[in-house]
N, CA, C and O of each residue as an XYZ file, in Angstrom:
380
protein
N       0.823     -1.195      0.000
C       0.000      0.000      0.000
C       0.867      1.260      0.000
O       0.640      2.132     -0.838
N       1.793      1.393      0.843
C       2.809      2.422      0.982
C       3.579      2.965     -0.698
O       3.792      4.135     -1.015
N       3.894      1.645     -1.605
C       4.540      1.664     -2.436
C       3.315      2.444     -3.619
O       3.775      3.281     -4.396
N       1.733      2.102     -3.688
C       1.263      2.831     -4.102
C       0.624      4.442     -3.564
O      -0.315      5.036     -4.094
N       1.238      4.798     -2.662
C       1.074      6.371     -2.326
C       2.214      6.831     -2.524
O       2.333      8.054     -2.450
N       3.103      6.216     -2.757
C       4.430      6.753     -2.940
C       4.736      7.249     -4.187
O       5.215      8.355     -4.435
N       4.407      6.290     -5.034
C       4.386      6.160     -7.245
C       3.114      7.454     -7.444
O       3.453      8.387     -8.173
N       1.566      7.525     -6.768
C       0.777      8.427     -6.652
C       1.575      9.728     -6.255
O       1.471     10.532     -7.181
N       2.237     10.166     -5.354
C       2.344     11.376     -4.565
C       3.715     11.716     -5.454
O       3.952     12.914     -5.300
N       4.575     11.174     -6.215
C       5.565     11.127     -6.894
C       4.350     11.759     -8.652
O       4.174     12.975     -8.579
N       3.914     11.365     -9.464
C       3.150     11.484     -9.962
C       2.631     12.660     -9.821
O       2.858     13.581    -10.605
N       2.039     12.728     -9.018
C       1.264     14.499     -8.599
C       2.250     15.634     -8.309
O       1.962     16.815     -8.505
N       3.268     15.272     -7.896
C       4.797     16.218     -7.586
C       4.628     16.654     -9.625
O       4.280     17.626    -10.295
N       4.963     15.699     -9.797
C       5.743     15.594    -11.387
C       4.561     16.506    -12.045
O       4.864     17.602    -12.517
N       3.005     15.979    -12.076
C       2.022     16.931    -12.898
C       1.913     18.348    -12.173
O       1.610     19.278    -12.920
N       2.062     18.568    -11.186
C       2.006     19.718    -10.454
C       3.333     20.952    -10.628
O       3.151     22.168    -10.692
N       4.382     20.389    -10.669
C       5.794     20.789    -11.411
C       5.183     21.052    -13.177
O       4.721     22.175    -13.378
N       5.183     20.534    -13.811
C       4.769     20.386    -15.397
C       3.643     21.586    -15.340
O       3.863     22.243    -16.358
N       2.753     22.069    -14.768
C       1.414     22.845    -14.200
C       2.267     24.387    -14.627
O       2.433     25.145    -15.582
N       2.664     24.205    -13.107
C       3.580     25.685    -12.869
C       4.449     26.017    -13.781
O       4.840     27.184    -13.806
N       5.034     24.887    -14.908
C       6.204     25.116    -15.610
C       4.798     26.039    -16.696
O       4.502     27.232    -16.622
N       4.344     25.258    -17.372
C       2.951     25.590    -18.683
C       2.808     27.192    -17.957
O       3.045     28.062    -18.795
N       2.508     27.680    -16.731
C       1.921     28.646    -16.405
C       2.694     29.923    -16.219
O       2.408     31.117    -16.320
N       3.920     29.152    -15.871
C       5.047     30.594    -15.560
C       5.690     30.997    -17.008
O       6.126     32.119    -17.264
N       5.672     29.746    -18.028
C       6.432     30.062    -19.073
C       6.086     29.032    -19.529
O       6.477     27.905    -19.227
N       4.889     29.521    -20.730
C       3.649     28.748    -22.020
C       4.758     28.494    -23.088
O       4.842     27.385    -23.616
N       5.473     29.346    -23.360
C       6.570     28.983    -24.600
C       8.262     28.641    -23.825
O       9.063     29.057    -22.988
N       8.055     27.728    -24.697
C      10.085     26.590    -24.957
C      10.624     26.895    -26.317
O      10.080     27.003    -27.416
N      11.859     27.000    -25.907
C      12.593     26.480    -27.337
C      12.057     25.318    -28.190
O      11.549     24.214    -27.995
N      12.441     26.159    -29.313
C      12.071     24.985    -30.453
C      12.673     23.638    -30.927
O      13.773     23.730    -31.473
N      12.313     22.818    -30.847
C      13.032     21.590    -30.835
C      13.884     21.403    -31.962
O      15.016     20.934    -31.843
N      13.524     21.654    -32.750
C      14.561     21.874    -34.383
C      15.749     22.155    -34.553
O      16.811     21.586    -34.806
N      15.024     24.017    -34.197
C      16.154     24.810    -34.465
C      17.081     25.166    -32.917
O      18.113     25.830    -32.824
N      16.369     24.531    -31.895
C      16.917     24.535    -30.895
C      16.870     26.106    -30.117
O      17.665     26.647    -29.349
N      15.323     26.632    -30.802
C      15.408     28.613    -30.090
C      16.321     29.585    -30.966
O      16.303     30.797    -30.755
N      17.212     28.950    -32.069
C      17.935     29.850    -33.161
C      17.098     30.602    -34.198
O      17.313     31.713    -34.681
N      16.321     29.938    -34.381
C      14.930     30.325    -35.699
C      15.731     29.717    -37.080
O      15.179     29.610    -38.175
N      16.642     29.477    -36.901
C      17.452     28.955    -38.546
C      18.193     27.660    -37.952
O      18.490     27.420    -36.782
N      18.389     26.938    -39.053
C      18.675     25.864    -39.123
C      20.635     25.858    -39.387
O      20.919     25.880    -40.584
N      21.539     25.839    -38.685
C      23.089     26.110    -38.407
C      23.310     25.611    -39.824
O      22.956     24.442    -39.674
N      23.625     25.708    -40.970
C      25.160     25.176    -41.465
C      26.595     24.856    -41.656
O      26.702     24.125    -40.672
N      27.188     24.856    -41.921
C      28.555     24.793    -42.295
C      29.186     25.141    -43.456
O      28.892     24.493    -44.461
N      29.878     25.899    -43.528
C      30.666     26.355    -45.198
C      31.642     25.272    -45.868
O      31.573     24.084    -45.550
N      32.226     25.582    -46.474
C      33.498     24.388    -46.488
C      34.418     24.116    -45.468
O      34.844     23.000    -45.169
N      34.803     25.563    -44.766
C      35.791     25.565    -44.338
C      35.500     25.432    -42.595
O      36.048     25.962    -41.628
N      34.208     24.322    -42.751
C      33.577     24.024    -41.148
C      33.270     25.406    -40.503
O      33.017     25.301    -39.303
N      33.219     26.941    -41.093
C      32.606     27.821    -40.387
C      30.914     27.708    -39.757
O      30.466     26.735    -40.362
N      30.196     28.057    -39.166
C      29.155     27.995    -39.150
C      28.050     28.921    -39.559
O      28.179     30.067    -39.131
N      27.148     28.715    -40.185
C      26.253     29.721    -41.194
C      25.198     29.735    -41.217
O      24.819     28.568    -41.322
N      24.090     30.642    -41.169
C      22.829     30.662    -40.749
C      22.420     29.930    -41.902
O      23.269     29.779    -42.781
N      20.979     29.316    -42.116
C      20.456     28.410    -43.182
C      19.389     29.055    -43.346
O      19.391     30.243    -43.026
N      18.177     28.445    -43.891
C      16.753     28.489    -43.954
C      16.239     28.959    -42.701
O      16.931     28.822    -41.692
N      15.359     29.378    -42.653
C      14.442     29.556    -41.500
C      13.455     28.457    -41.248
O      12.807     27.958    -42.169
N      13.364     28.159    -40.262
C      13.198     26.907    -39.802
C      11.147     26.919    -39.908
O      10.317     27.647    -39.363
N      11.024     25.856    -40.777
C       9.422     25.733    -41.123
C       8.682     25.639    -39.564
O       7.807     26.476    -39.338
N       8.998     24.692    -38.544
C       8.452     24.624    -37.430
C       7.891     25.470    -36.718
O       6.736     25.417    -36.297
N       8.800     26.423    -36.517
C       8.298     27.673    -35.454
C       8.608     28.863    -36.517
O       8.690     30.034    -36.146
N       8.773     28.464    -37.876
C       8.862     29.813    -38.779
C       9.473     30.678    -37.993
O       8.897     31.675    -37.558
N      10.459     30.441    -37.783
C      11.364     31.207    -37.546
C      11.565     32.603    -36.120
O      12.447     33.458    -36.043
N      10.537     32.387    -35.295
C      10.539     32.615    -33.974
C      11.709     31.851    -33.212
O      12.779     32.435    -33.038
N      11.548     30.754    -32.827
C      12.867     29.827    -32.169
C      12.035     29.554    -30.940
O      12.680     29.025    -30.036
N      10.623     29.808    -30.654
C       9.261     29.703    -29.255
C       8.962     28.554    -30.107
O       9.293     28.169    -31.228
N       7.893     27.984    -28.753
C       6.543     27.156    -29.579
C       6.026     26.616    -28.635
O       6.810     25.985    -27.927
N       4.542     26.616    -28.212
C       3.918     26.308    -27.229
C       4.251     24.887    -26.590
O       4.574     23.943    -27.312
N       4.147     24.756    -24.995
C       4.208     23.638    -24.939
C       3.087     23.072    -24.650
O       1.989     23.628    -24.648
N       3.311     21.984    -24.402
C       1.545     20.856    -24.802
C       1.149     20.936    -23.702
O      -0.005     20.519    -23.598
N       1.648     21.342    -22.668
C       0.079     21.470    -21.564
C      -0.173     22.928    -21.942
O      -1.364     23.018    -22.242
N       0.526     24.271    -22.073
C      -0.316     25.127    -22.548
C      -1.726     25.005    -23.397
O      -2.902     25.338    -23.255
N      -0.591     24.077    -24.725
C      -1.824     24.280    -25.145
C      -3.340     23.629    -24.838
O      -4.388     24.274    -24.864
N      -3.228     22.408    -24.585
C      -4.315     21.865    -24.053
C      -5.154     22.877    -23.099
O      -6.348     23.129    -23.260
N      -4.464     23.325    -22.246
C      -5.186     24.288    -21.639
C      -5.920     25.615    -22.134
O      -6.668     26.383    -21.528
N      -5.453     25.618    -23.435
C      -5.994     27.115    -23.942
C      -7.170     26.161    -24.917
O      -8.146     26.767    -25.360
N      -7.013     24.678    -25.209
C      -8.342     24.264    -26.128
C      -9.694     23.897    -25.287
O     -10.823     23.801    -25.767
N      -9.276     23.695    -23.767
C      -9.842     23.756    -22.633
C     -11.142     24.870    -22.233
O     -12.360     25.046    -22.199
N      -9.790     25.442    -21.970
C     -10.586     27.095    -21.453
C     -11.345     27.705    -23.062
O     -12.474     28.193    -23.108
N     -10.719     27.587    -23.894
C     -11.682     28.199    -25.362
C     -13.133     27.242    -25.178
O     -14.116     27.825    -24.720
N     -13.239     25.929    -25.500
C     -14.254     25.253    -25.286
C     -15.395     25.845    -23.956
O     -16.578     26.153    -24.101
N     -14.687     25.863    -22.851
C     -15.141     26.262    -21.686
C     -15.976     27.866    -21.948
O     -17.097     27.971    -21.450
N     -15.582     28.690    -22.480
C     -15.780     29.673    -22.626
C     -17.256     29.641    -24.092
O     -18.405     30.051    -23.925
N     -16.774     29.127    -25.189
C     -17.655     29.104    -26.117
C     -18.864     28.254    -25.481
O     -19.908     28.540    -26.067
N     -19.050     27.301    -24.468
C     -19.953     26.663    -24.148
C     -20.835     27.589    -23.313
O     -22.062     27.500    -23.327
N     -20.221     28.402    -22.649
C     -20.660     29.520    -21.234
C     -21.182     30.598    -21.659
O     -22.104     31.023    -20.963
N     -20.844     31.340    -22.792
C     -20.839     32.402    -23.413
C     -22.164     32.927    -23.643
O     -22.527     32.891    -24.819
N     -23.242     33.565    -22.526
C     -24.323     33.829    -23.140
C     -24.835     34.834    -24.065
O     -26.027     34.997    -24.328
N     -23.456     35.768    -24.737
C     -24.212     36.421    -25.413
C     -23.887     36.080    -26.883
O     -23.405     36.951    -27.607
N     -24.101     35.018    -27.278
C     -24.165     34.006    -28.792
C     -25.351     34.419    -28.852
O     -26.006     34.551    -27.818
N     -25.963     34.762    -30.307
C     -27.136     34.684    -30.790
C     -27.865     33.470    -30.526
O     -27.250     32.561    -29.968
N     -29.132     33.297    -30.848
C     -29.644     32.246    -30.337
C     -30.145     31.551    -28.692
O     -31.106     30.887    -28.304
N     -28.969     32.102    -28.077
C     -28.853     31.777    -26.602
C     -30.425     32.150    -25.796
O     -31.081     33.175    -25.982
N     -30.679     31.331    -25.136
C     -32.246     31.576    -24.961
C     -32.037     30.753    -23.072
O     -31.876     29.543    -22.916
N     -32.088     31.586    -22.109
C     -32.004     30.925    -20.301
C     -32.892     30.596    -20.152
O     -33.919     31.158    -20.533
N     -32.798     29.148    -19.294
C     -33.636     28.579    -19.203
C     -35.092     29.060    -18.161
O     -35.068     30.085    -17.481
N     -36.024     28.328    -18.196
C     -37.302     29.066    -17.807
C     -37.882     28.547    -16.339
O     -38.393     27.473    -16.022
N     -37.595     29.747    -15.575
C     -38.094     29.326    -14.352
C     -39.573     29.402    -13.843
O     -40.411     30.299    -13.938
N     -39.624     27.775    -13.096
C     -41.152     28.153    -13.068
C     -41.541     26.555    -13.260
O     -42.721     26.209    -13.314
């Protein structure tokens, strides 16, 4: 029993850490370009040289991370569902 409150409370550390990370700072480096926005080359002479701009994060070098975003398809849903002033919207009838 101990060993499962332990793997649980370990678990909730880890999503609770991951939480605060999404909340204090929604954007990471880009995995690609590694936060450069271009993709490094090399010349002949092994110098190093800016390339293309990197299709991924087009060339920012940010890009949301996945609990941000989940959380912003969350709260949008949440919001478009709540939203009473949509046309149509009709409260329900007391009585």
């Amino acid at each position: 029993m101990t060993l499962i409150l332990l793997a649980s409370a370990c678990l909730l550390a880890v999503t609770l850490g991951y939480a605060s990370l999404c909340a204090g700072s929604p954007f990471g480096d880009c995995r690609k370009c590694r936060g450069m926005g271009r993709a490094l080359k090399t010349d002949r002479k092994g110098r190093p040289k800016p390339g293309k701009t990197c299709r991924r994060c087009k060339g920012h070098g940010k890009r949301i991370r996945v609990g941000r975003h989940l959380y912003n398809v969350w709260l949008r849903l949440y919001r478009d569902g709540t939203d009473t002033k949509q046309p149509g919207f009709k409260p329900a009838a007391k009585g």
